[in-house]
Phi, psi and omega in degrees: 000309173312313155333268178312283185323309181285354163256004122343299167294322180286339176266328176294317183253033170268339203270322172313325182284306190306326188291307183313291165326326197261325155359304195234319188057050155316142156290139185249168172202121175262122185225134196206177197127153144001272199244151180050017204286301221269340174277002134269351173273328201295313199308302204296303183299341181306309222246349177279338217244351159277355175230005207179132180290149170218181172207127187246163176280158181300136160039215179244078163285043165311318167329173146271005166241356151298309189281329162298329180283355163275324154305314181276005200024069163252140140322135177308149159273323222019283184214039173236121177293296176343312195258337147282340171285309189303314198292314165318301206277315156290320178300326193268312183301342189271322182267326171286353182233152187252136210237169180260109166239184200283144166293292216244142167238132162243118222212125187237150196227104181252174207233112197234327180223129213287137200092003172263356142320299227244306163304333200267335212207346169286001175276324160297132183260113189274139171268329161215114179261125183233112189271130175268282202190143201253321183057156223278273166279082184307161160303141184056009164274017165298331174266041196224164191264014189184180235219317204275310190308332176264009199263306164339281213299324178301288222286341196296324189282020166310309219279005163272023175276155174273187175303131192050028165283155194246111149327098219229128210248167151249114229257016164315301196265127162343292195309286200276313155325318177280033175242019165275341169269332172271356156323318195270296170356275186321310193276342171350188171353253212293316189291322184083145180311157150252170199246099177301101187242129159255192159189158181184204181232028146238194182296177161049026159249180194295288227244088174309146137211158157205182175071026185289164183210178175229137179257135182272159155249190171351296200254033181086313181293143198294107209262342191151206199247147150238142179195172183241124169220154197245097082351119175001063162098018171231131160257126166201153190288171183197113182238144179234145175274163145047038150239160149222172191126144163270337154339314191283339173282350164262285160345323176266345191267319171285020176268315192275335175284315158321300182291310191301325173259346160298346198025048180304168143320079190300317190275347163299321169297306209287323192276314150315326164272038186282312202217038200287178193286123157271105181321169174266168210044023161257083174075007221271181178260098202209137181285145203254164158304170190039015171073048148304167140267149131251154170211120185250116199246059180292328200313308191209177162211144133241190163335278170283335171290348167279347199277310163252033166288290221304316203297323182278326157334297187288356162308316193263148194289149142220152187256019149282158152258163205277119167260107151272133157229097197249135172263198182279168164244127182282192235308100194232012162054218174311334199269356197298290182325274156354306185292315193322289206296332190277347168287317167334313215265312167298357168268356174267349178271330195254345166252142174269332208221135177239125163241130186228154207222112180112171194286320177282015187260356142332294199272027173232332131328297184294319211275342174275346214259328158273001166245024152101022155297141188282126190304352191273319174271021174236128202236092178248158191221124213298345179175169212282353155300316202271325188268007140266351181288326195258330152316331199287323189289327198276342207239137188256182158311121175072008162286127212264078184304132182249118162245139193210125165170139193322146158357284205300331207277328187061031194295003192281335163335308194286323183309329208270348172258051181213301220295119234274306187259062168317317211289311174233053167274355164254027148220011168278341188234186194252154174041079168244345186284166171335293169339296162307307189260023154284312179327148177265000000 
């Protein structure tokens, strides 16, 4: 029965969605991929909201039942019918009264199981689709019978670009540059070609980058990201505050080739991500008890993005020492051991001290432990209650944290017994509304 009421409630208010949209007729831009989806959406809205009202989704309103509610701009009901009937009501009151809506939609869209592409998103018409990066092992490719079967299933949202829609690629990874030929597929004869902009850190893209760094202040502490890029014969520098990562440099790059086929203002763009709204657990910077750092990556984990967790911890200078506290990474199917153990060995290049959390951060123990971490400094624990009871005692002075771990892990738990600024941890970690924190 519950079953049945929500998808009821997701089709009255996807046909809502659909009225509006031909209603008001926002440009829309769609973002989808593995890894950086929601710190590219943050990037893209960053740099439209200096010029143009826009609305991006809440938190990660990815779904078929996120992207009508970013549209119609309503609250999730989660399991109060009430706030869902107000949500029904607003949707029909927004199209039949004329109301002040956004120029621009920014809409991230994700893929978890084969066909959610075709639920979630296939009804829409884009104005720009921006693929970030797919990896070697993706997130959800447990529910997909092949690696090519969840890479399909991503790319099926070219085919909701308009005429001439602009295309916006990450041309790093293999996999989605080669989604550049179903741009012409797709767009053929009756639709007309869209218009392809990549970026990367190799030759022959739109969007040059190079040179990234992490910039210190006076005293040494790690302040954010800096890199350079280069667009048709012009170079300038880009600096983002209170990240690290290279996710974020991809974010930020797909945000600057989005502009760049829009033939946006580049120093305009470029000036808009100095210092933008980010979401929280992507990589943020946040002052810890005992003058620790954390960088705190909570929201999710897969495979590759943890992989360039790790690389950037071992990137940044401290005059502490570097802690991972990696939870399991979820539903990675056949691929789950391998990966775990292969995070092992890479949190032993980049950490002095490894902590881990849940059964399957078993094999991210075994895979550091066979790559020669001294066994005295690796500490595990069945979940993120026991590992946070034992950080707060365990973190000295000047010590660099790194927290990382799937959704399901609740690792934001551990950020939240380290975190300097208790007073506004509901708006510092991820999954602070009610809902989330009644879960045990």
């Amino acid at each position: 029965m519950k079953n049945i009421l929500k998808k009821i409630i997701i089709y009255i208010l996807q046909i809502e969605s659909r009225l509006v949209l031909f209603k008001y007729k926002p440009k829309i831009i769609v973002i989808t991929g593995s890894v950086g989806k929601t710190s590219t959406k943050d990037a893209v809205y960053a740099v439209i909201s200096k010029i143009s009202y826009v609305r991006k989704s809440e938190k990660s309103f990815n779904s078929e039942i996120g992207l009508p509610l970013t549209i119609l701009g309503c609250p999730n009901g989660w399991n109060n019918p009430a706030i869902w009937l107000k949500d029904i009501v607003w949707g029909l009151w927004l199209f039949l009264s004329p109301h002040k809506y956004p120029k621009w939609l920014v809409l991230e869209v994700g893929v978890g199981k084969p066909g959610d592409m075709r639920r979630t998103a296939s009804w829409l018409k884009t104005d720009a689709v921006i693929i970030t990066a797919i990896g070697k092992t993706p997130a959800h490719i447990e529910f997909f019978n092949s690696r090519k079967n969840l890479i399909e299933e991503k790319s099926g949202l070219i085919k909701t670009l308009k005429k001439d829609g602009l295309l916006v690629l990450n041309a790093d990874d293999k996999t989605v540059l080669g989604m550049k030929t179903l741009a012409h597929s797709h767009g053929s004869e009756a639709k007309g070609k869209h218009h392809v902009v990549t970026f990367g850190f190799t030759q022959d893209v739109d969007i040059l980058a190079s040179g990234d760094s992490i910039f210190y202040d006076d005293k040494g502490i790690p302040k954010g990201i800096i890199f350079r890029i280069d667009e048709g014969g012009n170079s300038m520098p880009v600096i983002i505050e209170g990240v690290f990562g290279k996710n974020h440099v991809y974010a930020s790059l797909g945000a600057l080739a989005f502009s760049f086929g829009l033939k946006f203002n580049m120093l305009d763009a470029v000036n808009a991500l100095k210092n933008y709204d980010i979401s929280p657990g992507r990589m943020r910077l946040l002052e810890g008890i005992k003058d620790c750092l954390i960088i705190d990556d909570t929201y999710n984990s897969s495979p590759f993005a943890c992989e360039s967790a790790l690389q950037t911890l071992g990137e940044v200078k401290s005059q502490g020492r570097k802690i991972a506290v990696l939870g399991d990474m979820l539903e990675l199917g056949k691929y789950t051991e391998e990966a775990h153990k292969n995070i092992g060995r890479i949190a032993k290049e980049n950490a002095k001290i490894l902590i881990v959390v849940g059964p399957r951060a078993q094999a991210i123990k075994e895979g550091a432990i066979e790559a020669g971490i001294n066994e005295e400094n690796v500490f595990e624990f069945l979940d993120s209650h026991k590992a946070s009871d034992f950080i707060k005692t365990f973190v000295q002075k000047n010590d660099l944290v790194l927290i990382k771990g799937s959704q399901g892990m609740r690792m934001e738990r551990v950020t939240e017994a380290i975190l300097l600024d208790q007073e506004n941890k509901s708006r510092l970690l991820v999954r602070q509304d009610d809902e989330w924190l009644e879960k045990k």
